[in-house]
C-alpha positions, -999 to +999 in steps of 0.1 A: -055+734-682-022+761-683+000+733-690+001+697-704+033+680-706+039+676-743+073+656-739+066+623-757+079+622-794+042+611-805+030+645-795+033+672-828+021+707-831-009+714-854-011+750-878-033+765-852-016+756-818-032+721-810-007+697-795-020+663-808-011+626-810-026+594-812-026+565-788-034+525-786-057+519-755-067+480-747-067+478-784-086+510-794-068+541-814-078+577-793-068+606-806-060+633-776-059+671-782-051+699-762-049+737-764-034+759-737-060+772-713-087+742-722-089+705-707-079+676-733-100+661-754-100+625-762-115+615-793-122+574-801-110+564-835-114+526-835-123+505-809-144+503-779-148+529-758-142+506-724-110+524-715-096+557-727-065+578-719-058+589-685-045+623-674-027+631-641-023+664-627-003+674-601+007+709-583+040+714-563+033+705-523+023+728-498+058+732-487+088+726-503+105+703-480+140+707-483+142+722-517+163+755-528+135+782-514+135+796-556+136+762-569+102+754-554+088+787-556+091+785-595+077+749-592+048+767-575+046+790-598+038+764-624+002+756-610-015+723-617+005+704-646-012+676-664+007+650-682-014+618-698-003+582-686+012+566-716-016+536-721+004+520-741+036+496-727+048+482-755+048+521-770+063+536-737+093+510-739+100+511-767+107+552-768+127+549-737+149+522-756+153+552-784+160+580-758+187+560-747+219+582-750+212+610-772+194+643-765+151+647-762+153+662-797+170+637-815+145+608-801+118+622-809+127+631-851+140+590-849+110+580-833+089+601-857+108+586-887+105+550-874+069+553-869+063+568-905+084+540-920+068+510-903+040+524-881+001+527-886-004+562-897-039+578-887-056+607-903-070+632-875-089+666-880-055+680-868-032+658-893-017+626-901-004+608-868+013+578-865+015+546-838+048+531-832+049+497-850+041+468-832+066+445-816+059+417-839+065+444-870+098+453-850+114+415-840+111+411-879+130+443-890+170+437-901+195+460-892+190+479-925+158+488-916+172+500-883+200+519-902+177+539-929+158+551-900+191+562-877+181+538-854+214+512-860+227+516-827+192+509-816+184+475-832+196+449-807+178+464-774+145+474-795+141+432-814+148+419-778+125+442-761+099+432-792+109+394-786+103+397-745+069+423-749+051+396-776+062+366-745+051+386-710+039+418-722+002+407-707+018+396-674+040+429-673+011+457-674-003+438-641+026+445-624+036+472-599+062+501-608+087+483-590+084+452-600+077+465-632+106+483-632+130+452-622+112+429-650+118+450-678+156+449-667+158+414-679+155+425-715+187+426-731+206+465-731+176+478-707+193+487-677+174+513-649+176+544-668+153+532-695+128+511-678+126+542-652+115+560-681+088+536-690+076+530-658+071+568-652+057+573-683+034+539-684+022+542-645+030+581-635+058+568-609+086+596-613+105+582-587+120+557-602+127+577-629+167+584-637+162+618-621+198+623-619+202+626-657+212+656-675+175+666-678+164+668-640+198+683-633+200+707-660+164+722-651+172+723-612+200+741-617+184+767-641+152+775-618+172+777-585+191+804-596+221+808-573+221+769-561+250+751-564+242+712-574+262+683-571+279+680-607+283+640-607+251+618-613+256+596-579+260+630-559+228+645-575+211+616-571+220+615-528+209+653-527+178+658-546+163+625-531+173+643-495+161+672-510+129+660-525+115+637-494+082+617-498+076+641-529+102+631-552+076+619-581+059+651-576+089+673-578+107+651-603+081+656-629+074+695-620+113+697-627+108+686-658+078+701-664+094+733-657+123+726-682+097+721-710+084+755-708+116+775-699+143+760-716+158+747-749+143+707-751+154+702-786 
């Protein structure tokens, strides 16, 4: 596989190129490996084998609708992209709750930090790894917890999300992205932009994610050289779901995909 999307904080970079992290499946630990060129490989670490992690892959459609002609012919030129379904809710709502506000980089060194400090840490061939604490770890923390680990601004939305995840978490990963994505709103401080980031990366539905943010628009704008974007969120939002059509998942996440390997996502 050319290309697997490394962009959750969990993923990290071993001496000899391996992108690895681990994940929580239906209880089980996998570790999930990947090396440009090969297919992942998923590796059981505790648990039962019943379920393991899932990858997707799309390529960009056989036309590009009514997308800037370069914009799609660099999606194009991307090929097939993988990216693996967070199988993990309570992990994928979490790091959306962190992401809120700040820059990709940032999340992902406070996530990393958080799970060191109060997560499982795993040993893999690779390295040490580590799962993001459970929700009944996080409802317990006090706000200087939070604030040793950056995460102070953070504290409020992550205990409720904790509090709400330990009461319908079961019901919620039964649920359809859309209603999925309007449940998770009830949590205090979650409002679309962060459970559009867990839905997509808990049920690969990128159309409901924020695909007018800085991100999506930044990348767009880069790989259709020449194009001239609507520079307000709303605006964006009108003209790349006109531009996008029935593909706007698809074209969301190549966008994206396409920002991870040409441009600065620190």
């Amino acid at each position: 596989m050319r290309l697997l999307m490394c962009d959750h904080p969990s993923w990290q970079r071993a001496e000899d190129g391996t992108a690895y992290r681990v994940v929580r499946v239906e209880g089980a630990v996998w570790l999930v490996a990947w090396r440009s060129g090969e297919q992942p490989r998923m590796t059981l670490l505790e648990g039962s084998d019943d379920f393991g992690p899932r990858v997707d892959v799309v390529a960009a459609p056989a036309h590009g609708h009514h997308l800037p002609a370069s914009l799609w012919s660099a999606l194009v030129g991307l090929g097939p992209v993988g990216r693996m379904r967070n199988p993990d809710l309570w992990d994928a709502f979490a790091t959306s709750i962190i992401r809120q506000v700040i820059r990709a980089g940032h999340a992902r060194g406070l996530y990393r930090r958080f799970c060191q400090e109060y997560g499982k840490l795993v040993d893999t061939p690779h390295g040490s790894a580590w799962l993001f604490p459970r929700p009944e770890v996080v409802s317990e923390l006090g706000d200087d917890a939070f604030a040793a680990t950056g995460l102070r601004f953070h504290a409020s939305a992550l205990r409720a999300a904790a509090l709400a995840y330990a009461e319908r978490g079961e019901k919620w990963v039964e649920l359809a992205p859309r209603d999925l994505f309007e449940e998770l709103q009830t949590v205090t401080r979650v409002g679309p932009w962060s459970a559009g980031a867990t839905v997509a990366d808990f049920l690969h539905d990128w159309s409901l994610y924020p695909y007018a943010d800085r991100a999506v628009r930044t990348w767009a704008t880069r790989a259709a050289s020449g194009v001239r974007w609507p520079e307000s969120e709303p605006e964006f939002a009108r003209a790349w779901r006109a531009a996008t059509g029935d593909h706007l998942s698809t074209l969301t996440l190549l966008t994206l995909a396409w920002g991870a390997i040409h441009g600065d996502t620190s």
